[in-house]
VOPAGU-2260 file (C-alpha; in pm, 1 decimal, decimal comma):
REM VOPAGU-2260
SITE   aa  ch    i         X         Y         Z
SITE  UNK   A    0   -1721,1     553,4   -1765,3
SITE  UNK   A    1   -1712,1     336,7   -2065,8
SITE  UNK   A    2   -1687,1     -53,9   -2070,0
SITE  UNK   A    3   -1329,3     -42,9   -2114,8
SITE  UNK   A    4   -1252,0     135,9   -1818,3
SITE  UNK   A    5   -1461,9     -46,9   -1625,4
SITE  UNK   A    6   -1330,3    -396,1   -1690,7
SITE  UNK   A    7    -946,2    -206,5   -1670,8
SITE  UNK   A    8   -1040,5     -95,8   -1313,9
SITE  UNK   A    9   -1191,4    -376,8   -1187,6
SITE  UNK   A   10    -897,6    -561,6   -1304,8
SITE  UNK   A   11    -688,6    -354,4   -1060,6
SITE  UNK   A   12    -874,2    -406,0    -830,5
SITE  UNK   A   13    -892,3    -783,2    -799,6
SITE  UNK   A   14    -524,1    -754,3    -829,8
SITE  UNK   A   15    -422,3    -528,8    -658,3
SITE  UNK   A   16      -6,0    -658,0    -602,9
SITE  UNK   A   17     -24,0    -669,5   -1017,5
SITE  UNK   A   18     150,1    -354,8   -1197,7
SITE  UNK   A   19      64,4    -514,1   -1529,2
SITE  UNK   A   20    -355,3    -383,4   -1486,5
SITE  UNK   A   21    -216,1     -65,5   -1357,8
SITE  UNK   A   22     -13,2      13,7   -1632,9
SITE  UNK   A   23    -253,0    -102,8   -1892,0
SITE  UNK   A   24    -513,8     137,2   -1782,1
SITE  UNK   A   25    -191,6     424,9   -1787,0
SITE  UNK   A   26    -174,6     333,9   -2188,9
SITE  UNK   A   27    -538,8     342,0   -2222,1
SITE  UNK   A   28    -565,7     661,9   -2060,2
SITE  UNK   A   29    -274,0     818,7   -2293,7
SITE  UNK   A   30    -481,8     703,4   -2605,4
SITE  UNK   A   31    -793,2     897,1   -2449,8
SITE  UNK   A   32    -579,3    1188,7   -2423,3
SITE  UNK   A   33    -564,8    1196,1   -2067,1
SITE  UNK   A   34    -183,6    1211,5   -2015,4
SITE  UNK   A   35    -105,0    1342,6   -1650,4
SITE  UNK   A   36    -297,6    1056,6   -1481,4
SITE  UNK   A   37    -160,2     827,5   -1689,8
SITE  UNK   A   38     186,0     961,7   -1641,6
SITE  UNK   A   39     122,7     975,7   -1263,8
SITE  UNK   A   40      22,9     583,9   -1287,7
SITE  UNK   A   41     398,1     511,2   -1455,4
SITE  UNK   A   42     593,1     760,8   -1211,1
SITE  UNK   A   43     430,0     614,6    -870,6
SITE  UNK   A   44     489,1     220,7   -1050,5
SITE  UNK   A   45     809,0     289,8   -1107,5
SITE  UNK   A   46     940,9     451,5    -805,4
SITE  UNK   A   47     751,8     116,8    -598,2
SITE  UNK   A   48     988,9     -89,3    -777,2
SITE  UNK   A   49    1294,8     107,7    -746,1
SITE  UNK   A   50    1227,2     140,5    -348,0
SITE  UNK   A   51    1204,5    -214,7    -238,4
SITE  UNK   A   52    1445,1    -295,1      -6,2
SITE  UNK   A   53    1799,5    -324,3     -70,7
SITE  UNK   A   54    1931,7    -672,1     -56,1
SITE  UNK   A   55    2219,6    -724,5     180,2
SITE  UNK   A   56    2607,9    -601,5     188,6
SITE  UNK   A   57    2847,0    -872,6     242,0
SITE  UNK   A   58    2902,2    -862,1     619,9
SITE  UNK   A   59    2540,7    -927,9     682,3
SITE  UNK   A   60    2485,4   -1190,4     348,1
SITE  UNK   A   61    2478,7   -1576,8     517,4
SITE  UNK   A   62    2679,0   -1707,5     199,3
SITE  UNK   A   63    2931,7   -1397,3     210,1
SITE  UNK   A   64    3031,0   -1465,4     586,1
SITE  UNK   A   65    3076,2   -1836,3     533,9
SITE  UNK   A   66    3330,9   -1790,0     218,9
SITE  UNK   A   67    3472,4   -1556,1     427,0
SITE  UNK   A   68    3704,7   -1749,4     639,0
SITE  UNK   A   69    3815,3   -1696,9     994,4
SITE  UNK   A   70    4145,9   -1449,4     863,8
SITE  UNK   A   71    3970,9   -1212,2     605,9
SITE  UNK   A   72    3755,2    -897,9     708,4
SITE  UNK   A   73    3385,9    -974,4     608,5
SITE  UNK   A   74    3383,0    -615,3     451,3
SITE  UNK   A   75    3561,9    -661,6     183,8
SITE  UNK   A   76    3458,3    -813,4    -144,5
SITE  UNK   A   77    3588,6   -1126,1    -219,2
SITE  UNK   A   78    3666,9   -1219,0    -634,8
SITE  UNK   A   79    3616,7   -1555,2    -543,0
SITE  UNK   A   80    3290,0   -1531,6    -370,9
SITE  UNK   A   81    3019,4   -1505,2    -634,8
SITE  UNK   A   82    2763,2   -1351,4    -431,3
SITE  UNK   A   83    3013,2   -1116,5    -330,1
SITE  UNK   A   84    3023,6   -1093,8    -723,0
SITE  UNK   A   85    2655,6   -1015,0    -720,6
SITE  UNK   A   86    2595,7    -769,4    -443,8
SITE  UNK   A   87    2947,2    -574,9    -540,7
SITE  UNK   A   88    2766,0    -492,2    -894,4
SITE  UNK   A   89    2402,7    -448,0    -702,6
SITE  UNK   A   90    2548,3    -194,7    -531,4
SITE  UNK   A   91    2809,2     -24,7    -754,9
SITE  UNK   A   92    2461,9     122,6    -939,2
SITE  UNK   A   93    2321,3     289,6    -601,9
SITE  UNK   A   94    2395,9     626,3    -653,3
SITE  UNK   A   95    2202,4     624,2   -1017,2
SITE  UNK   A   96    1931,6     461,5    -810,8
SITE  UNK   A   97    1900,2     758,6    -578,2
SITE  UNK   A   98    1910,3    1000,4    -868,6
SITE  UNK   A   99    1606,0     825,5   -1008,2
SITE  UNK   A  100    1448,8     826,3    -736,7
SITE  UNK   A  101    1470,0    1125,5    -677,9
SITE  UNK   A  102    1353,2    1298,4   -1030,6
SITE  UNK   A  103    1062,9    1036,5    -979,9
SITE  UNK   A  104     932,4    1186,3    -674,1
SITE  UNK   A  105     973,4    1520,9    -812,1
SITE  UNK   A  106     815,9    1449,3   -1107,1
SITE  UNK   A  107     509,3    1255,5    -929,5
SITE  UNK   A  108     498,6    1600,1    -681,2
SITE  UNK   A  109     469,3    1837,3   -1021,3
SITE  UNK   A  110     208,4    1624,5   -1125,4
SITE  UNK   A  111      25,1    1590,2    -814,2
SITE  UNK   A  112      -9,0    1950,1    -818,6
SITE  UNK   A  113    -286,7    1877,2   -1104,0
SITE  UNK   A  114    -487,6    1576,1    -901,1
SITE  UNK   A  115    -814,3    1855,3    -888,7
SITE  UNK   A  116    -855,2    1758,8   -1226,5
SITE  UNK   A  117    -785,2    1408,4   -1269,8
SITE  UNK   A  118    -794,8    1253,1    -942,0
SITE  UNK   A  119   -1056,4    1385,5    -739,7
SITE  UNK   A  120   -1365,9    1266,8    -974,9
SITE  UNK   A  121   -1291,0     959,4    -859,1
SITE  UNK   A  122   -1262,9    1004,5    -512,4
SITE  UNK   A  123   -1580,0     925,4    -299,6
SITE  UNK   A  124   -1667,8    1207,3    -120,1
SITE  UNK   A  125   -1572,3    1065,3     239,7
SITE  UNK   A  126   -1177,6    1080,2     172,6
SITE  UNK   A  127   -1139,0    1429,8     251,4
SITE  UNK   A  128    -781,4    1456,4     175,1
SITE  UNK   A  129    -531,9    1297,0     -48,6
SITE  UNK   A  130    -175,4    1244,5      22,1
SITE  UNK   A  131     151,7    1087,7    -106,9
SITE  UNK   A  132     286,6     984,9     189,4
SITE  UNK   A  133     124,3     861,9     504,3
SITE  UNK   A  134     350,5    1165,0     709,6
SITE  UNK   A  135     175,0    1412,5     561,9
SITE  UNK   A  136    -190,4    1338,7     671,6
SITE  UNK   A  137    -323,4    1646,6     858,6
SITE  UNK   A  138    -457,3    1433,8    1173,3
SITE  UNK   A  139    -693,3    1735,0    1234,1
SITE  UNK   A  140    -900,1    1681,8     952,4
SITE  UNK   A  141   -1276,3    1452,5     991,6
SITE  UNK   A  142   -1354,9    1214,9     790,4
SITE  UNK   A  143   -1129,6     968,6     555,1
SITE  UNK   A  144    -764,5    1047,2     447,0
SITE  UNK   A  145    -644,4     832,4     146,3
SITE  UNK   A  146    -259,7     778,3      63,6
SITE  UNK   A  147    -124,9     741,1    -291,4
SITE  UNK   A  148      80,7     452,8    -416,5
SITE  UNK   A  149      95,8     311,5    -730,2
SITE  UNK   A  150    -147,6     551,5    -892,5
SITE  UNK   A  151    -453,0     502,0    -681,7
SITE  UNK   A  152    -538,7     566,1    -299,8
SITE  UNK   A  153    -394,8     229,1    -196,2
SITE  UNK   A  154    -459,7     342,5     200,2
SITE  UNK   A  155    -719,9     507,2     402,1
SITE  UNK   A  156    -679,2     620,9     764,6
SITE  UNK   A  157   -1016,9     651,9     966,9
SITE  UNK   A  158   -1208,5     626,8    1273,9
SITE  UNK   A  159   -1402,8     301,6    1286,5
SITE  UNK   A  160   -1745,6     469,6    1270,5
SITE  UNK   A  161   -1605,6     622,9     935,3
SITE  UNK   A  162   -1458,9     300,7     804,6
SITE  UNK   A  163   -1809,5     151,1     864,5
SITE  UNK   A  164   -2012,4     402,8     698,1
SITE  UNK   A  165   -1821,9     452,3     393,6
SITE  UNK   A  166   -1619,2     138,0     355,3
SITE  UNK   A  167   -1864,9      19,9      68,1
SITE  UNK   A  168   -1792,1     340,3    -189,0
SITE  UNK   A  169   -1417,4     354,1    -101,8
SITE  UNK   A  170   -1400,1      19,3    -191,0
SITE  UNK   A  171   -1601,9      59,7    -480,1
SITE  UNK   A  172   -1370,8     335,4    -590,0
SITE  UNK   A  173   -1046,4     262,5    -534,5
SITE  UNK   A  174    -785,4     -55,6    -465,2
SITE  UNK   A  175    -785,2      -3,4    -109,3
SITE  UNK   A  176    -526,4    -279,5      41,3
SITE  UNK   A  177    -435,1    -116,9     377,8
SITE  UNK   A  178    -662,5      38,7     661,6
SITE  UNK   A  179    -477,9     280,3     966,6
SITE  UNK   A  180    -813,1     271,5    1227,8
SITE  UNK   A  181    -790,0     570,9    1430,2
SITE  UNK   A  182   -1054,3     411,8    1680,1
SITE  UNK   A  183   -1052,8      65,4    1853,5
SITE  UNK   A  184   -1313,7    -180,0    1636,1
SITE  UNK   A  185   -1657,2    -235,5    1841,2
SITE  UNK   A  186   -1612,3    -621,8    1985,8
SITE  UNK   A  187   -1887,9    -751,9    2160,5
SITE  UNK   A  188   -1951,8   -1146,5    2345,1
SITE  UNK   A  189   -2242,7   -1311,8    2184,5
SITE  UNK   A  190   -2471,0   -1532,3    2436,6
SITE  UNK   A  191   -2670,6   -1816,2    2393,1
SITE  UNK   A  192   -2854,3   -1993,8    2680,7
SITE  UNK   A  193   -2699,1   -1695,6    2903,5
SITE  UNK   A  194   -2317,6   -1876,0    2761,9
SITE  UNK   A  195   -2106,5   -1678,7    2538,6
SITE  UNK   A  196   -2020,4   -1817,4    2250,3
SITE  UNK   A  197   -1816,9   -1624,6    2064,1
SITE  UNK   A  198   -1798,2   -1223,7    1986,3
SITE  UNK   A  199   -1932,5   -1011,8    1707,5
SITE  UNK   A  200   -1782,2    -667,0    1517,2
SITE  UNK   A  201   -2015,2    -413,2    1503,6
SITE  UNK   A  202   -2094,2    -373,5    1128,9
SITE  UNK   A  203   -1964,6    -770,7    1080,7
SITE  UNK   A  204   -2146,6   -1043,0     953,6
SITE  UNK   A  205   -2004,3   -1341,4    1139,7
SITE  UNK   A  206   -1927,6   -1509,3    1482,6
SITE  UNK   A  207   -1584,6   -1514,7    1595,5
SITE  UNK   A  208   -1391,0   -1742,2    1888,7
SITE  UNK   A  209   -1353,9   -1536,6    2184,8
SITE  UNK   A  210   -1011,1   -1377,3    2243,8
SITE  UNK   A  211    -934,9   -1346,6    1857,4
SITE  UNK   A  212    -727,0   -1071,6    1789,5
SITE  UNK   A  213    -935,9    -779,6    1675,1
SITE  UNK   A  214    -701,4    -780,3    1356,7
SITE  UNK   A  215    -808,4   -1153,5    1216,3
SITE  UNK   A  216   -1159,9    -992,4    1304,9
SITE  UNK   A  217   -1157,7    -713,0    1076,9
SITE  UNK   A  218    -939,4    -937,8     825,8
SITE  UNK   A  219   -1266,8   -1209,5     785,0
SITE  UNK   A  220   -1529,4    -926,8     821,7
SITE  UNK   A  221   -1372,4    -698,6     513,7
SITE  UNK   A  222   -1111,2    -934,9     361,6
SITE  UNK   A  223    -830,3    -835,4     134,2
SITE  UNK   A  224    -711,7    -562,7     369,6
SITE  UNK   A  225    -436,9    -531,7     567,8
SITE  UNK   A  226    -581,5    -319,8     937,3
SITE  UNK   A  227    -319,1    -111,9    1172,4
SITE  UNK   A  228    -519,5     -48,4    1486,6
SITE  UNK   A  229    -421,1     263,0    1730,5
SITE  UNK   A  230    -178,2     118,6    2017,3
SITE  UNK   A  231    -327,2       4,7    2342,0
SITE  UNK   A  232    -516,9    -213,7    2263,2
C-alpha cells in the first residue's frame, strides 16, 4: 500500500459520514487502473444518496395542512401553497428515481460478482462473508459477517467473543460505523471495600455507573460505533 492510499483511507475512516474521502480514493483508484472497485465506490455512493428518505406528501407536511383550510381536501396540491409547490415537483421526478435506483443496484450486483479480486485483500480474515444487504447474512456461518455500504464493509454482525478478538484488525481495515452483537456484552459489578462501585465490560478499559445501559457501555469502551444488541436483554 503506498502513502497515498494510506493517508486516502485513513481519511475515510476518520470520516466516515463524508462521501467526499470516499470518492477521492474511487478517482485515485481509476488512475491506478483499478476500475471495478472504484466504480463500485461511485455506484454504492450514489444509490446512499438517492435512498434517503422521502420527504413528506402534503397531507402529512405541518405547513401543507395549515394552508389548507378547514373546506379543501389536504390531498390535493394547492398553487398557492409553496411547499405544496415544492413537494408537487419533489415528487413529480419519483418514478426516474426508482429507475435509477434500480440500474444502480444492478449495476453494484454485476460488479459485486468480481469482489474476489478487489475486495477481499482487504478484508481481515475474521469477516467470513461479505454482503450487500444485512438480509442476506447466512446466520449459520462462524465468525464475522460484514455488510457493504458506501464502498466499504460499513457493518459487522458478531458474537461478542468475536467482536472482542478481532475488533482491533476490522477496525484497522475497514470504516466500521455499526455493530449487530449476536451475544449479550459480558457486564460485571466492580467492588471495593466489599461495595460495588460501578460495573466493568469484559474486554473494556473503564468503570461504568451501575445500571447503564449496556449500549452507552459498548459506545465509551469502542467509540464511534453505533451497537444493536440481540432482544431480551
Amino acid at each position: 500500500m503506498t502513502i497515498e492510499e494510506t493517508a486516502l483511507l485513513a481519511a475515510i475512516a476518520a470520516e466516515p459520514v463524508e462521501d467526499v474521502h470516499r470518492l477521492a480514493y474511487a478517482d485515485w483508484l481509476d488512475e491506478g487502473g483499478r476500475h471495478e472497485r472504484a466504480e463500485f465506490i461511485r455506484v454504492q455512493c450514489e444509490r446512499a444518496v438517492l435512498e434517503r428518505p422521502v420527504r413528506l406528501f402534503s397531507w402529512h407536511d405541518p405547513e401543507c395542512r395549515r394552508n389548507s383550510g378547514r373546506h379543501r381536501r389536504l390531498f390535493e396540491w394547492r398553487g398557492d401553497c409553496q411547499r405544496c409547490a415544492e413537494l408537487r415537483a419533489y415528487h413529480s421526478g419519483l418514478e426516474q428515481l426508482k429507475t435509477r435506483i434500480k440500474a444502480l443496484r444492478e449495476r453494484e450486483r454485476a460488479l459485486y460478482q468480481t469482489a474476489t479480486v478487489w475486495l477481499l485483500p482487504t478484508i481481515p480474515a475474521a469477516i467470513t462473508q461479505v454482503v450487500l444487504d444485512w438480509g442476506e447474512i447466512n446466520v449459520s456461518c462462524t465468525g464475522l459477517a460484514g455488510v457493504m455500504h458506501r464502498g466499504f464493509v460499513d457493518g459487522v454482525t458478531c458474537t461478542f467473543g468475536d467482536w472482542l478478538a478481532h475488533w482491533r484488525a476490522v477496525l484497522a481495515a475497514q470504516p466500521i460505523t455499526r455493530v449487530k452483537l449476536k451475544t449479550h456484552p459480558e457486564i460485571a459489578p466492580v467492588f471495593q471495600d466489599d461495595r460495588v462501585v460501578g460495573v466493568s465490560v469484559e474486554g473494556g478499559q473503564h468503570l461504568h455507573p451501575y445500571g447503564w445501559p449496556p449500549v452507552a457501555m459498548l459506545e465509551k469502551e469502542w467509540p464511534g460505533l453505533s451497537y444493536e444488541l440481540p432482544p431480551s436483554f
